[in-house]
KOLZATI-454902 format. One line per 3 residues: their letters; for each residue x, y, z of N, C-alpha, C, O, CB. Coordinates in nm, 2 decimals. Glycine has a CB too. Layout:
a = X,Y,Z,X,Y,Z,X,Y,Z,X,Y,Z,X,Y,Z | ...
END
This chain:
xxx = 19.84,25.00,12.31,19.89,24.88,12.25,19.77,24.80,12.20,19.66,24.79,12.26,19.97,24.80,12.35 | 19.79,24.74,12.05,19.67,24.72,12.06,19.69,24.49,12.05,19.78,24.41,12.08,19.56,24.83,11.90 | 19.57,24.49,12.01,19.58,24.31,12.09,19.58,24.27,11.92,19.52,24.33,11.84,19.38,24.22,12.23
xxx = 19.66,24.15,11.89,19.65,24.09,11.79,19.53,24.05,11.76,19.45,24.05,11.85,19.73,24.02,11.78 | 19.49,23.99,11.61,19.36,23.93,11.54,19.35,23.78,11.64,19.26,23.75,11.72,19.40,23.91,11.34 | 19.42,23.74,11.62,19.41,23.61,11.72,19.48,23.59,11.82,19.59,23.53,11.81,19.42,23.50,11.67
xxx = 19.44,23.63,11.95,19.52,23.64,12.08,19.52,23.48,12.13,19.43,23.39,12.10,19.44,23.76,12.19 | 19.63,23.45,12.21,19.65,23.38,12.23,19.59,23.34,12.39,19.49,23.39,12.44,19.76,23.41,12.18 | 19.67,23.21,12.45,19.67,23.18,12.53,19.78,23.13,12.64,19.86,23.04,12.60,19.61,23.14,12.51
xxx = 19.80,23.20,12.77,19.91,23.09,12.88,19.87,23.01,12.94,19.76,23.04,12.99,19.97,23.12,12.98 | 19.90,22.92,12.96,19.87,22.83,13.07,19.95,22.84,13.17,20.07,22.84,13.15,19.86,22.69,13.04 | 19.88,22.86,13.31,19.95,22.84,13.44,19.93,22.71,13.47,19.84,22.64,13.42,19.91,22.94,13.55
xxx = 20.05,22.66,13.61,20.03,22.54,13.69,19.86,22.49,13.65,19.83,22.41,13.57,20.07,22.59,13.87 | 19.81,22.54,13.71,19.65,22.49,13.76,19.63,22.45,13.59,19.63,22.34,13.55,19.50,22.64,13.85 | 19.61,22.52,13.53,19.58,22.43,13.40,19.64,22.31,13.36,19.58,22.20,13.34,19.60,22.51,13.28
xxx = 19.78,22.32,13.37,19.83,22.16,13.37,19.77,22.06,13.46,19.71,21.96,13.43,19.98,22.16,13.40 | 19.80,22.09,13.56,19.74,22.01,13.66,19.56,21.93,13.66,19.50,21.83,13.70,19.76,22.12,13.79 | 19.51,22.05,13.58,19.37,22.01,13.52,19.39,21.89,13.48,19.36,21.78,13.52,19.31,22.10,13.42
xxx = 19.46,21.94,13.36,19.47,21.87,13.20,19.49,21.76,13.29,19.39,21.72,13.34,19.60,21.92,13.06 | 19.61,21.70,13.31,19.64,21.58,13.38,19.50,21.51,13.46,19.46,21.40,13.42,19.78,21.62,13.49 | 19.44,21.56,13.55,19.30,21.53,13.60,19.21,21.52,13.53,19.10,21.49,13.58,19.26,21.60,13.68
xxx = 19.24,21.54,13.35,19.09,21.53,13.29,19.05,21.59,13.26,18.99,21.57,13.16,19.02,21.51,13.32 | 19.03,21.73,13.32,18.92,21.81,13.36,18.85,21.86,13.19,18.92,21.89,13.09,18.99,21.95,13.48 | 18.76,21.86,13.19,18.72,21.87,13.06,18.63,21.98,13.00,18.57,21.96,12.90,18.67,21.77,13.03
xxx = 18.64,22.13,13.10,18.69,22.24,13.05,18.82,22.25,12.98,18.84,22.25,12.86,18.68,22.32,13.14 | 18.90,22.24,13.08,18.99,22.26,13.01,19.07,22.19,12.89,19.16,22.25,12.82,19.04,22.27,13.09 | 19.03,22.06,12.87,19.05,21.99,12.75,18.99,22.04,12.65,19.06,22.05,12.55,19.03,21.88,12.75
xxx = 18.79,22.09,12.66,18.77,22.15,12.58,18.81,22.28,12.51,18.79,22.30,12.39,18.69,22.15,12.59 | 18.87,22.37,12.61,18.94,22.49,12.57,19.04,22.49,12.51,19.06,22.57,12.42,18.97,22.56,12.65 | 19.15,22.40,12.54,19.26,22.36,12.46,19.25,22.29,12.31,19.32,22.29,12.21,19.34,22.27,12.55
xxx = 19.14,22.23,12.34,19.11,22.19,12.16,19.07,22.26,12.12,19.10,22.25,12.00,19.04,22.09,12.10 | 18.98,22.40,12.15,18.92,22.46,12.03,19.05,22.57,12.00,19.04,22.63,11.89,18.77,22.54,12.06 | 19.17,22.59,12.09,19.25,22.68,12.08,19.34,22.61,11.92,19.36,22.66,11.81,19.33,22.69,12.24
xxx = 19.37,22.50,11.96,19.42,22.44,11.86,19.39,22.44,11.71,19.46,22.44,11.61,19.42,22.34,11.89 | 19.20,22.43,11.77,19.19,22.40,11.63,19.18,22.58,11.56,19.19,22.62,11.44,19.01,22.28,11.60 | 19.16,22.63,11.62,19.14,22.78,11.61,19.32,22.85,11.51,19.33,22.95,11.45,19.12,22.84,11.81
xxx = 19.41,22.74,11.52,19.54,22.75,11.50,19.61,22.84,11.64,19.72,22.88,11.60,19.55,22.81,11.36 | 19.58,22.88,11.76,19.66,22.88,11.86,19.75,22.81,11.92,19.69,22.73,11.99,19.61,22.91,11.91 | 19.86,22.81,11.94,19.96,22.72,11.99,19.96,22.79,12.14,20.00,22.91,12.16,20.12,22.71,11.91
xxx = 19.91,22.69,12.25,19.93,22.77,12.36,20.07,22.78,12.45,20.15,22.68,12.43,19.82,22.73,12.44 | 20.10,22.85,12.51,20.25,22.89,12.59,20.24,22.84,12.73,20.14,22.87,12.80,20.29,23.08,12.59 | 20.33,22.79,12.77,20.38,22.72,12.88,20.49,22.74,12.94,20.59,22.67,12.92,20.39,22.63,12.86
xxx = 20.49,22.85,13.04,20.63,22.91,13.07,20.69,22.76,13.14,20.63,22.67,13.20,20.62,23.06,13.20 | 20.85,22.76,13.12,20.90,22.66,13.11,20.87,22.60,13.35,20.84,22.50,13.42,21.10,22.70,13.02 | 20.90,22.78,13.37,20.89,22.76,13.54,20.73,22.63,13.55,20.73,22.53,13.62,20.84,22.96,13.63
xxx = 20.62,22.68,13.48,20.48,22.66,13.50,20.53,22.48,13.52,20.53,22.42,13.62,20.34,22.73,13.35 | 20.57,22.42,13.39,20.61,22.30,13.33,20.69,22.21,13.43,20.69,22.08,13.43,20.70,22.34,13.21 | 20.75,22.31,13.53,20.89,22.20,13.62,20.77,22.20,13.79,20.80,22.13,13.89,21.13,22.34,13.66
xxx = 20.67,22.28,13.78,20.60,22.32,13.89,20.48,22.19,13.91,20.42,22.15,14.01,20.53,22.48,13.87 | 20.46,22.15,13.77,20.32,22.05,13.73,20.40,21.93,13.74,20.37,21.84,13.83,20.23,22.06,13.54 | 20.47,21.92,13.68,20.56,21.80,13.65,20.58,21.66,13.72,20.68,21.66,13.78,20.68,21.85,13.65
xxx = 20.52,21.56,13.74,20.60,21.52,13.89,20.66,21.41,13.84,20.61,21.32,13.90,20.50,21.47,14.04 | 20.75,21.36,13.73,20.78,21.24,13.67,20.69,21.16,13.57,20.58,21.18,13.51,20.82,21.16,13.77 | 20.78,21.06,13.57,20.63,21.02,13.42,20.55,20.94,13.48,20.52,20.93,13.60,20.67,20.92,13.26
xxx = 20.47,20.85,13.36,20.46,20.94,13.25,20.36,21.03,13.23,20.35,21.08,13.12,20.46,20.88,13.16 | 20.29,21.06,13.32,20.22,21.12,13.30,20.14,21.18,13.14,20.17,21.27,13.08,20.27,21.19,13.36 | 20.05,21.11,13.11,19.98,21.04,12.99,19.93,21.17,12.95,19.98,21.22,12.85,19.85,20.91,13.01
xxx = 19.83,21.25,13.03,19.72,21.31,12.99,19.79,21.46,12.98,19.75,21.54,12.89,19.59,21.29,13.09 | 19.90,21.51,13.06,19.98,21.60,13.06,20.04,21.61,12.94,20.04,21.71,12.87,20.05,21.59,13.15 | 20.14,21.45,12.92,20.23,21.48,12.78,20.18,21.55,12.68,20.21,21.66,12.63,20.27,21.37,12.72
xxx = 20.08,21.46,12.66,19.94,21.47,12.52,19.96,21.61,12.52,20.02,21.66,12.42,19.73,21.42,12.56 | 19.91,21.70,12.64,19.83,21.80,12.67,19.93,21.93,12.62,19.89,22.03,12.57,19.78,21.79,12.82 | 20.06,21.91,12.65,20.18,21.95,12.61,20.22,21.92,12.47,20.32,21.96,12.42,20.27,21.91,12.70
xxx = 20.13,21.84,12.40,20.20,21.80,12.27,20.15,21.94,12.18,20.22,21.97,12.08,20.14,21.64,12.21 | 20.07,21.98,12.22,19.97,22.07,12.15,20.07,22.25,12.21,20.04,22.35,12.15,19.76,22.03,12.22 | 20.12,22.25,12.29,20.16,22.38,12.31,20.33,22.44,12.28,20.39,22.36,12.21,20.12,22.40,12.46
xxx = 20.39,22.51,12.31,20.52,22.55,12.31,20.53,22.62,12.42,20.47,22.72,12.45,20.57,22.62,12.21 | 20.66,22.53,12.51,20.72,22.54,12.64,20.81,22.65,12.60,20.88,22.63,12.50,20.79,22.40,12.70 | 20.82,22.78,12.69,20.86,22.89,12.66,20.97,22.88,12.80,20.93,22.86,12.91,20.73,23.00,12.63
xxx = 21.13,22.92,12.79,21.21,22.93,12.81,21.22,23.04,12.85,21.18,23.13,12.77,21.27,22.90,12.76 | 21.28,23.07,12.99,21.31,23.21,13.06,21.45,23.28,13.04,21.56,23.26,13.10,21.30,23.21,13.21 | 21.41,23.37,12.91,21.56,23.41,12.87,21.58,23.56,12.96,21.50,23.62,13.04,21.58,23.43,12.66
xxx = 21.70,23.60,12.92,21.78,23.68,13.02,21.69,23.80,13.01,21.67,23.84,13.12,21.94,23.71,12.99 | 21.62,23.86,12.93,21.54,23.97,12.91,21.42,23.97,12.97,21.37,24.07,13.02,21.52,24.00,12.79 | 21.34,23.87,12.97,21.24,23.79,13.01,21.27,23.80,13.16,21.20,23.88,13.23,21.22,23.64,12.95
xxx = 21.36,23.73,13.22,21.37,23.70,13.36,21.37,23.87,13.41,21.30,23.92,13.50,21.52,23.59,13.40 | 21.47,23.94,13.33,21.47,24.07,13.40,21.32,24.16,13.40,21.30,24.24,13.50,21.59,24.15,13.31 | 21.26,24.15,13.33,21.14,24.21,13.30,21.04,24.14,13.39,20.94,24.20,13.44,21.11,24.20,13.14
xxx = 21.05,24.01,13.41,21.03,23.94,13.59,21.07,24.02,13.72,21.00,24.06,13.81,21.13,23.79,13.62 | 21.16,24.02,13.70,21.25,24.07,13.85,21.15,24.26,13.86,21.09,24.30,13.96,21.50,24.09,13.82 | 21.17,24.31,13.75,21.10,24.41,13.78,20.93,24.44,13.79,20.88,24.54,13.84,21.16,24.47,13.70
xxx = 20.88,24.34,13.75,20.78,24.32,13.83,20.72,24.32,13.97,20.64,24.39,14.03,20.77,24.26,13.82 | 20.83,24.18,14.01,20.83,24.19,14.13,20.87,24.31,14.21,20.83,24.33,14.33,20.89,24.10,14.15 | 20.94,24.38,14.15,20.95,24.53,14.28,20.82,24.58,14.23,20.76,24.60,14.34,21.11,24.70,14.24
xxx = 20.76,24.60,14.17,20.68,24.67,14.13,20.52,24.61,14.21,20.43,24.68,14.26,20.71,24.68,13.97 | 20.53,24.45,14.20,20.38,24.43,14.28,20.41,24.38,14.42,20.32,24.35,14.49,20.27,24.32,14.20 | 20.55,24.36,14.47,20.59,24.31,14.58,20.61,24.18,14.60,20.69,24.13,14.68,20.53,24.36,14.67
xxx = 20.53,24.10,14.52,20.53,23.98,14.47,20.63,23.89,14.49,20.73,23.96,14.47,20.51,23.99,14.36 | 20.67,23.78,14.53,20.77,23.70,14.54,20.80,23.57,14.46,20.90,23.51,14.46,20.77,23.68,14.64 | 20.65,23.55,14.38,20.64,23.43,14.32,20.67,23.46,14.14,20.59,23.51,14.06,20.50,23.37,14.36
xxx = 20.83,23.39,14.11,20.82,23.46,14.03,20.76,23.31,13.91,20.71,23.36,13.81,20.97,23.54,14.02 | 20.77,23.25,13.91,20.63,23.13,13.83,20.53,23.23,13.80,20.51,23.27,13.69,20.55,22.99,13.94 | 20.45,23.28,13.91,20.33,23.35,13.83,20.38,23.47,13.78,20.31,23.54,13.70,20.19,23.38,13.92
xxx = 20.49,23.52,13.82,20.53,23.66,13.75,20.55,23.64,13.64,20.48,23.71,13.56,20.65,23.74,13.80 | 20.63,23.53,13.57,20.60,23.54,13.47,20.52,23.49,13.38,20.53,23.52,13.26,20.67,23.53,13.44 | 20.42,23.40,13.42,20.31,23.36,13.37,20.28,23.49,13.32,20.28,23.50,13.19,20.23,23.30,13.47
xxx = 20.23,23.62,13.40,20.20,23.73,13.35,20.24,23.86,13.31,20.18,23.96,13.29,20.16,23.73,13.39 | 20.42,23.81,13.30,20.46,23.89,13.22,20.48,23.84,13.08,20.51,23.92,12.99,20.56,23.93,13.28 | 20.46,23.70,13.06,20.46,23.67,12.91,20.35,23.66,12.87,20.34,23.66,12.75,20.52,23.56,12.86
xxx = 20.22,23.66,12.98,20.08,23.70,12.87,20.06,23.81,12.81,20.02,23.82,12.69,19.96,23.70,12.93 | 20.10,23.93,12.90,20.12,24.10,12.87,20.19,24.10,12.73,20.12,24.11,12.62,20.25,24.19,13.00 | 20.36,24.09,12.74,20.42,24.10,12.64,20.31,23.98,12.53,20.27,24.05,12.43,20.59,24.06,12.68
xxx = 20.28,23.90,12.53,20.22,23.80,12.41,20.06,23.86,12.35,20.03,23.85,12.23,20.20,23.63,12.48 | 19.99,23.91,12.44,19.84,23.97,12.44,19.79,23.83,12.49,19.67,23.83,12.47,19.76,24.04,12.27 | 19.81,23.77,12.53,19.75,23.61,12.61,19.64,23.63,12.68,19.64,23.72,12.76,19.84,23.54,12.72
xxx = 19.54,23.54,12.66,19.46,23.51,12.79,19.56,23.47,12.89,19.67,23.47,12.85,19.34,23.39,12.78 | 19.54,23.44,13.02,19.55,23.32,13.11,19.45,23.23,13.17,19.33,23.25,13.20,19.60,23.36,13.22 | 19.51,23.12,13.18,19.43,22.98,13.22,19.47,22.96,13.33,19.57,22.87,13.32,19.45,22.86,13.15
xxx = 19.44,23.00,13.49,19.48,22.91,13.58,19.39,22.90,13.69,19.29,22.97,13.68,19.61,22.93,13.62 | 19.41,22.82,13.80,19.34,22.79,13.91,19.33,22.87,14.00,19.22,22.88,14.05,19.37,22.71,13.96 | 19.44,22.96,14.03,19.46,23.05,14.14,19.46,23.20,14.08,19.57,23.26,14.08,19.58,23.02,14.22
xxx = 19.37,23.26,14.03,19.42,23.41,13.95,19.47,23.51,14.05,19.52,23.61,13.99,19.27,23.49,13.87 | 19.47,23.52,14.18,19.47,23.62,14.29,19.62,23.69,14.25,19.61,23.80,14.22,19.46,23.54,14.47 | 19.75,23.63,14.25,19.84,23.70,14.19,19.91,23.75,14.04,19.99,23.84,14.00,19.91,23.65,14.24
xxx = 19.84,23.67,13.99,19.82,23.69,13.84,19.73,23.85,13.82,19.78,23.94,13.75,19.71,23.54,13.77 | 19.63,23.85,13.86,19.52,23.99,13.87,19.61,24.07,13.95,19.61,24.17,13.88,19.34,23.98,13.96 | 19.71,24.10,14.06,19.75,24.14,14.10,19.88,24.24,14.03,19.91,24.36,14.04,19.75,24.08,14.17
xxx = 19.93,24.12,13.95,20.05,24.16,13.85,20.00,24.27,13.73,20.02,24.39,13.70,20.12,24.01,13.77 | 19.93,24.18,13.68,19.86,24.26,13.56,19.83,24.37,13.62,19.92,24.45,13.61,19.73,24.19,13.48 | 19.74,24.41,13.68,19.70,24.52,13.71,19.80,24.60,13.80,19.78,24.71,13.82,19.58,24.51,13.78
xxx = 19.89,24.56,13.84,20.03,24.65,13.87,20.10,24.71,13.75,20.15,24.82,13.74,20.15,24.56,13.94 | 20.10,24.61,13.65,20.17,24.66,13.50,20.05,24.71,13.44,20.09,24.69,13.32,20.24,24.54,13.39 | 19.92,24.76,13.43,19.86,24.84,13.41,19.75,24.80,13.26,19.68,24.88,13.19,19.96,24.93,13.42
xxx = 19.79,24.67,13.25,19.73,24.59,13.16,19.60,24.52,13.15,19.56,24.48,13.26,19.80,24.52,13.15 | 19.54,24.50,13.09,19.39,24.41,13.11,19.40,24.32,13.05,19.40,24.32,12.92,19.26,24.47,13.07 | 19.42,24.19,13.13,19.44,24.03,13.08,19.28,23.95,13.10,19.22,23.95,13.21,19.58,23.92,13.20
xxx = 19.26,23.93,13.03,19.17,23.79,13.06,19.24,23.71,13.11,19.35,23.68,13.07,19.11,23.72,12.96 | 19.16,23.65,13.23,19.21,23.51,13.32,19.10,23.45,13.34,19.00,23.49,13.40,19.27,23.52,13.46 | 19.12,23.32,13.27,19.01,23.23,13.32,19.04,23.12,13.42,19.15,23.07,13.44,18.96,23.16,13.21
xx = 18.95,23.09,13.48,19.01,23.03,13.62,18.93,22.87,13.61,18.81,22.84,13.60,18.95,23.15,13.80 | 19.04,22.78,13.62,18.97,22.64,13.61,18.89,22.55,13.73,18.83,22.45,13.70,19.07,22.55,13.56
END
């Protein structure tokens, strides 16, 4: 399979949670994505996990710039089989990294330990950058 001209990016929990703290890796990465014309992806699970009510200023912003990606019925299934496959239980990061796979995505998050686990169960090579 090969990787598109301009690959993209996910953001997991830990990157939101950055963004909201500031953190300014990750603000710098997200603007050059932008300006690069990448729209980064936000599985909708990642979105309800960061979330804690409003308004959360630096989050919104931070979300203004990406598209919150919905777990549709094909998606979720292509989750579930993951999980048999890495034993895994968490399906937030399952699909974190089953929509980077299917997308050619980097990932962005804090904890890569099951993220590297998945991918390399599906037999794929993701970049993960860890904030």
């Amino acid at each position: 399979m090969s990787r598109p001209n301009r690959p993209g990016v996910t953001y997991d929990t830990g990157a939101l949670i950055a963004a909201e703290r500031s953190d300014r890796w990750v603000w710098a990465r997200h603007r050059a994505w932008l300006n690069a014309g990448v729209s980064p992806t936000v599985p909708a699970g990642v979105l309800a996990e960061a979330w804690r009510g409003g308004p959360q200023a630096n989050l919104s912003r931070f979300l203004a710039g990406c598209r919150v990606e919905a777990l549709t019925e094909a998606q979720a299934r292509a989750v579930g089989a993951l999980a048999a496959t890495t034993g895994l239980d968490d399906t937030v990061d399952l699909a974190v990294a089953e929509g980077a796979i299917r997308r050619h995505d980097a990932i962005v998050t804090s904890n890569p330990t099951h993220l590297r686990q998945a991918t390399a169960a599906a037999k794929e090579r993701v970049p993960i950058d860890v904030v």
